[in-house]
C-alpha positions in Angstrom: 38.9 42.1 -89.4 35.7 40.8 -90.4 36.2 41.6 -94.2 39.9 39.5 -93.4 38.4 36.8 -92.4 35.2 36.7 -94.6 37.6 36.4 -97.6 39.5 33.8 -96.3 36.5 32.0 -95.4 35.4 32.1 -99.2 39.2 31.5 -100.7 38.7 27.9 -98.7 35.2 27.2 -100.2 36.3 28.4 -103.6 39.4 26.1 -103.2 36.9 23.1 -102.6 34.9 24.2 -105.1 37.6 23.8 -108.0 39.0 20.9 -106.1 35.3 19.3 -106.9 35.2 20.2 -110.5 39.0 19.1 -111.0 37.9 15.3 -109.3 34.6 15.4 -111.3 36.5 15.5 -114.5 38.8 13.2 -113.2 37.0 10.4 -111.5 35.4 7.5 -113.0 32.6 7.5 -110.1 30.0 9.5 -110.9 27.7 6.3 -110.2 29.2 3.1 -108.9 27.5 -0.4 -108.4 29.0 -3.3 -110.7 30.4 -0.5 -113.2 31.6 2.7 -112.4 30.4 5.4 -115.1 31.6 9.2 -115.0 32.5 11.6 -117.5 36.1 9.9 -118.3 34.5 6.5 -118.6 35.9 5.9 -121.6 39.8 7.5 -121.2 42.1 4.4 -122.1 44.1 3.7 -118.5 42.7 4.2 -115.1 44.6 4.2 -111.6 43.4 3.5 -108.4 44.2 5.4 -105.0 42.5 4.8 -102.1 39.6 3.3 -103.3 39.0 5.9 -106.2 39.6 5.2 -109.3 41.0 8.2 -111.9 41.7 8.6 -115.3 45.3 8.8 -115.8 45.3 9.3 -119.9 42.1 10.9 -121.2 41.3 13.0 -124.7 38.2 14.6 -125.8 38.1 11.9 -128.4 37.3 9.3 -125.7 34.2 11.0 -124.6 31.7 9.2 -126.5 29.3 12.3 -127.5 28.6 15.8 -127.3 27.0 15.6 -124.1 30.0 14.1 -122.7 32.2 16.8 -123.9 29.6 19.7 -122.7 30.0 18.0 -119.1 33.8 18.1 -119.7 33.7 21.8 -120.6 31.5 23.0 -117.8 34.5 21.6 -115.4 37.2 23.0 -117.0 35.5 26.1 -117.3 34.6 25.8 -113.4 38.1 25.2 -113.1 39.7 28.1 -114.7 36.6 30.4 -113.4 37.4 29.1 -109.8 41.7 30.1 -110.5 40.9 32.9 -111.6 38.7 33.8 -107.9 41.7 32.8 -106.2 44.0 34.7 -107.9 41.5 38.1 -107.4 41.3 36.5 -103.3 45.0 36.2 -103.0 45.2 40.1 -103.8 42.0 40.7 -101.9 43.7 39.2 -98.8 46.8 40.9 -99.4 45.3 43.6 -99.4 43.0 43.3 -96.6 46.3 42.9 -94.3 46.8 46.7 -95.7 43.4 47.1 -94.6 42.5 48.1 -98.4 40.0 46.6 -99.6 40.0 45.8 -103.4 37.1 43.1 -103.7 34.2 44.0 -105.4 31.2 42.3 -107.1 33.1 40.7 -110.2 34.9 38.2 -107.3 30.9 37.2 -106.3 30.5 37.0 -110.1 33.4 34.6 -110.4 32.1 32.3 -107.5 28.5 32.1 -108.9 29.7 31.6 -112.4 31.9 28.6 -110.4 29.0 26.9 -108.8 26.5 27.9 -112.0 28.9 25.6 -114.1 29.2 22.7 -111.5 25.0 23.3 -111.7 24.7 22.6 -114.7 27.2 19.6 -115.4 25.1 17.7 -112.5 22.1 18.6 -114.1 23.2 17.5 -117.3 24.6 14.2 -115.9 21.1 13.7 -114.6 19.4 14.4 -117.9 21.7 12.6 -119.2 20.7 9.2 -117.7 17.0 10.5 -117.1 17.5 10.9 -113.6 17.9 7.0 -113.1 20.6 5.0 -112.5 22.6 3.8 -115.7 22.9 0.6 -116.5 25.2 -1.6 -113.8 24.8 0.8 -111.4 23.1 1.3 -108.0 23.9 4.6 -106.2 25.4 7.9 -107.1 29.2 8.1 -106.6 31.5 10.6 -104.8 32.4 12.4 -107.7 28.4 13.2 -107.8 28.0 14.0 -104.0 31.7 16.3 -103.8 30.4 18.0 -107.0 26.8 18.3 -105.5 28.0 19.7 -102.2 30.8 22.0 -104.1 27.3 24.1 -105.7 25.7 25.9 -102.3 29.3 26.1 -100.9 29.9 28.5 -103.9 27.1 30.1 -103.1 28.1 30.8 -99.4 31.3 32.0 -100.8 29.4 34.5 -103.2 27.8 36.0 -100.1 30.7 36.1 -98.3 32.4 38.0 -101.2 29.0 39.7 -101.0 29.2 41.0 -97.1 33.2 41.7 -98.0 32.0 44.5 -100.7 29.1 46.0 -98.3 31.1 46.3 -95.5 33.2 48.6 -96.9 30.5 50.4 -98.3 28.8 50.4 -94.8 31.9 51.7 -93.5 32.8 54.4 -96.4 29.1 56.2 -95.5 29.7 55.7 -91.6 33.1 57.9 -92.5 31.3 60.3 -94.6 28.6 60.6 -92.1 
């Protein structure tokens, strides 16, 4: 039961997770104040929903450099990375209902490549703008503090993955023993 519900446990934070890289590529609030700035900044037609404002028709030929794009391909590779966990978690649950358990250490690899990527875009949104606030701006947005809380949640679920594996192991020697 434990390894059930450790599993499901990550499957949500790994769901958040990709949710967060999905609305950082997404939103236009990265910082807010007079201007909004995020990674699709400059797509050419925004929406607004609740408050939020998205890009609703974006290319890589908007983004204005090559640090823009690199931000762009760290979430979309957070993305797939964090589809590609859910996919192996779907099984793993599965699975675990048979009380089989098939999750091993490249479903932890998948999580901390997740939350390495959504690492490194923040960090290089804050290099970006030498960890100051750009120009019209006074505070960091949500898309910031969702992607900023989406990194140790990925971690969690990594460990979670983590105790899922060594249980079984703990298990398999108590059996042998």
């Amino acid at each position: 039961m434990c390894r059930f519900i450790a599993i499901v446990i990550a499957a949500v934070l790994t769901s958040y997770s990709t949710f967060a890289a999905f609305f950082g590529i997404f939103s236009t609030e990265w910082w807010t104040g007079t201007v909004n700035v995020g990674i699709a900044t400059a797509c050419n037609s925004t929406a607004n929903l609740d408050g939020q404002s998205y890009c609703n028709d974006f290319s890589l030929d908007t983004l204005s450099n090559s640090t823009e794009q690199a931000m762009f391909g760290l979430l979309v590779a957070s993305i797939i990375v964090g589809l590609l966990a859910l996919i192996v978690m779907v099984f793993n649950i599965i699975f675990a209902c048979c009380c089989i358990n098939l999750a091993g250490p490249f479903t932890g690899l998948l999580m901390f490549l997740q939350g390495a990527c959504i690492l490194a875009t923040i960090l290089t949104m804050g290099f970006y703008y030498s960890w100051s606030y750009p120009v019209g701006t006074s505070s960091i947005g949500s898309a910031y503090i969702v992607n900023i809380v989406a990194v140790p949640l990925s971690g969690v679920a990594t460990a979670l993955t983590g105790v899922h594996h060594y249980s079984r192991n703990e298990r398999d020697a108590d059996l042998k023993a």
